[in-house]
C-alpha positions in Angstrom: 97.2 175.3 110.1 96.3 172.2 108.2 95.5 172.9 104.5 92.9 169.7 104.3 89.6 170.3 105.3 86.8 167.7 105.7 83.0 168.6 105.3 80.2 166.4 105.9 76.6 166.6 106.0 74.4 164.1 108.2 71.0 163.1 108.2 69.6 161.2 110.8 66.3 160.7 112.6 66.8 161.2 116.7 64.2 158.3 117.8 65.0 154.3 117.5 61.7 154.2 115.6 59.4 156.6 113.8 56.0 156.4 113.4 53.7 158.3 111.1 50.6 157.2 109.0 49.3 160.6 106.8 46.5 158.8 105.6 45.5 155.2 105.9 47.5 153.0 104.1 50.5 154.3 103.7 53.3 155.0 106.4 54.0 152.9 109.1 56.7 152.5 111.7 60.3 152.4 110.7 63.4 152.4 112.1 65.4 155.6 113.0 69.2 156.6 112.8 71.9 157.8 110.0 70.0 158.0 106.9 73.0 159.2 104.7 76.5 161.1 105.9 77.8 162.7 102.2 81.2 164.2 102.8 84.1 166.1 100.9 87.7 166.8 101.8 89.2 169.6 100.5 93.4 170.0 99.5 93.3 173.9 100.1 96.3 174.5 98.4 95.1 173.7 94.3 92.0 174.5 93.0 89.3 173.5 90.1 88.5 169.4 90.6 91.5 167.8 91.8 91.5 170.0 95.2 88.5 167.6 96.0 87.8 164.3 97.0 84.3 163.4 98.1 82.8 159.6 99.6 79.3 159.3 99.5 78.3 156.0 100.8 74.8 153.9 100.5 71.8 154.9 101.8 70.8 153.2 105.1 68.9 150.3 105.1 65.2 150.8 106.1 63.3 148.8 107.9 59.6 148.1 108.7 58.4 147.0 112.2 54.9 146.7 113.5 53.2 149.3 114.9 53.0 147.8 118.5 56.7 147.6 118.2 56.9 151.5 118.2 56.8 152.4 121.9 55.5 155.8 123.2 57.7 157.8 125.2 56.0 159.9 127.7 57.0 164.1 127.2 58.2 163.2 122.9 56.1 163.8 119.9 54.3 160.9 118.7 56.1 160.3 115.9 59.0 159.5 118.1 59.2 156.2 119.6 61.6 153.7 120.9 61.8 150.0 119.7 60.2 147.3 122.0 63.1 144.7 123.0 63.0 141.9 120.9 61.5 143.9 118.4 62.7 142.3 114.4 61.9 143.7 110.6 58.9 142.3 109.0 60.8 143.9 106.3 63.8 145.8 104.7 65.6 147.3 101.4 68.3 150.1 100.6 67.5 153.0 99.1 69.3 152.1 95.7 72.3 155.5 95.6 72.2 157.3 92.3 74.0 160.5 91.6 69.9 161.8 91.3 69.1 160.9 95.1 72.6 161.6 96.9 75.8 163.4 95.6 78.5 165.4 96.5 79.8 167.8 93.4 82.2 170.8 93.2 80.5 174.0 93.3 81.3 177.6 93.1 80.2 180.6 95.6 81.0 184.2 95.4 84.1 184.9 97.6 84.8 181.4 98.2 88.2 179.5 96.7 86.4 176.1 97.2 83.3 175.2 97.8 81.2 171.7 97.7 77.3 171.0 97.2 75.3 168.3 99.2 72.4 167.6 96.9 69.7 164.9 98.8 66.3 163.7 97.6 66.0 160.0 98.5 62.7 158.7 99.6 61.6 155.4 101.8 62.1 152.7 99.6 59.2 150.8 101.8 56.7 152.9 100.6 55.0 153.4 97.2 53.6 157.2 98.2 57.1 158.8 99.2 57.9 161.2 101.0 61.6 162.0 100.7 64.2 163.8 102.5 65.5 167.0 100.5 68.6 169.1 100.8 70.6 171.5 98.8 73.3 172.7 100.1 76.4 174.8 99.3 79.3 175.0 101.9 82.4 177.5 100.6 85.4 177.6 101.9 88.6 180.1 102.0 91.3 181.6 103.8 92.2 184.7 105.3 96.3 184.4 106.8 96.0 181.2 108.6 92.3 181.5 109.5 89.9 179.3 107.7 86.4 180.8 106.9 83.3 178.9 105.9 79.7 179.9 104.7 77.0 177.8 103.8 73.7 178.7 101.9 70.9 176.6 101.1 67.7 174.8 102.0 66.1 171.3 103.8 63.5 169.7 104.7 61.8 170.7 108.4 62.2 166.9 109.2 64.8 165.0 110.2 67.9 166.2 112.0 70.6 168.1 109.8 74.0 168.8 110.7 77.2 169.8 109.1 80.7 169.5 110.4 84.2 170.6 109.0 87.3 169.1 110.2 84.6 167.5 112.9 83.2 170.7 114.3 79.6 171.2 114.3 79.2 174.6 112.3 75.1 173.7 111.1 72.9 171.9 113.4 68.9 171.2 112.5 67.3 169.5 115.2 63.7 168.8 113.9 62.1 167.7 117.5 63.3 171.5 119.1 61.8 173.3 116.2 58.5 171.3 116.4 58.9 169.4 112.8 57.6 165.9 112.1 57.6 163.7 109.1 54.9 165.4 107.4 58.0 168.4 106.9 59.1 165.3 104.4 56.2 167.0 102.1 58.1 169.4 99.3 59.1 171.3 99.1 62.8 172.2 101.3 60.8 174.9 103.4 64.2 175.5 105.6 66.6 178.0 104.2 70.4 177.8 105.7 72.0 181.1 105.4 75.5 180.9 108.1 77.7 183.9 106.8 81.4 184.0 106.7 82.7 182.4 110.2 86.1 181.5 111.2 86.3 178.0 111.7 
């Protein structure tokens, strides 16, 4: 059993393009995808700050399109539209990374011999009223014999889709569209709590 484990969070929205306007003059159709994928790597076998290594790349670059690019798709939310072919920016910019909006720190939780914290709160970088993607979460980690346990705790948005891997396997999966969420859920605060108990990996 491999002593290294991997954990990474990823934020995404599920459509090409998203559409929302909350009140006139703000919102507008952008593009949908990765948003940020944090991760951590874990050497189970030393403790305190050196047992982990963490990459944290930039935010994705958002971009505006017009609204007639943002196609309907008959049976989705609104919200949820593809991107007419041909379709190009009338605009973009990244989300400028600071250890405020996106970070990855050591963290402690009670029965865990490692554990990490995903802390998120970057907005649209398009749009002067923001409303940003938040999460706060705590995955721990330990061993029992050769078995790996996990357990994560914490809180997200309703909007978009969430999901957390180690070593690759999906152990946390948010999927906003089956739980009825849109990007109004970008509205503080993290209304979602994460509670997955002790699980073998």
């Amino acid at each position: 059993m491999t002593n290294f484990v991997s954990v990474q969070l990823s934020v995404g929205i599920p459509s090409e393009v998203v559409h929302f306007v909350p009140v006139p003059g703000s919102g507008g159709t952008f593009n949908g995808g990765v948003k940020c994928e944090p991760s951590g790597s874990f050497n189970l076998d030393i403790t305190g700050r050196p047992s982990l290594s963490v990459s944290i790349p930039d935010w994705g670059i958002t971009h505006r399109y017009n609204p007639s690019d943002g196609v309907v798709i008959e049976g989705m939310p609104n919200w949820f539209r593809r991107l007419r072919p041909g379709a190009v920016p009338i605009e973009s910019q990244r989300l400028l990374r600071t250890t405020d909006n996106l970070n990855v720190t050591l963290a402690t939780m009670t029965g865990a011999t490692h554990a990490l914290k995903f802390m998120i709160a970057g907005g649209n970088p398009l749009l002067s009223l923001q409303f940003g993607i938040n999460a706060d979460i705590t995955v721990g980690l330990r061993k029992q014999g050769t078995i790996i346990q996990y357990c994560i705790i914490g809180d997200h948005d309703g909007f978009p889709d969430y999901r957390i891997t180690i070593n690759g396997k999906t152990v946390y999966y948010w999927d906003c569209v089956a739980n009825s969420e849109d990007p109004s859920d970008l509205m503080p605060p993290a209304e979602h709590s994460v509670l997955v108990n002790w699980t073998n990996l």
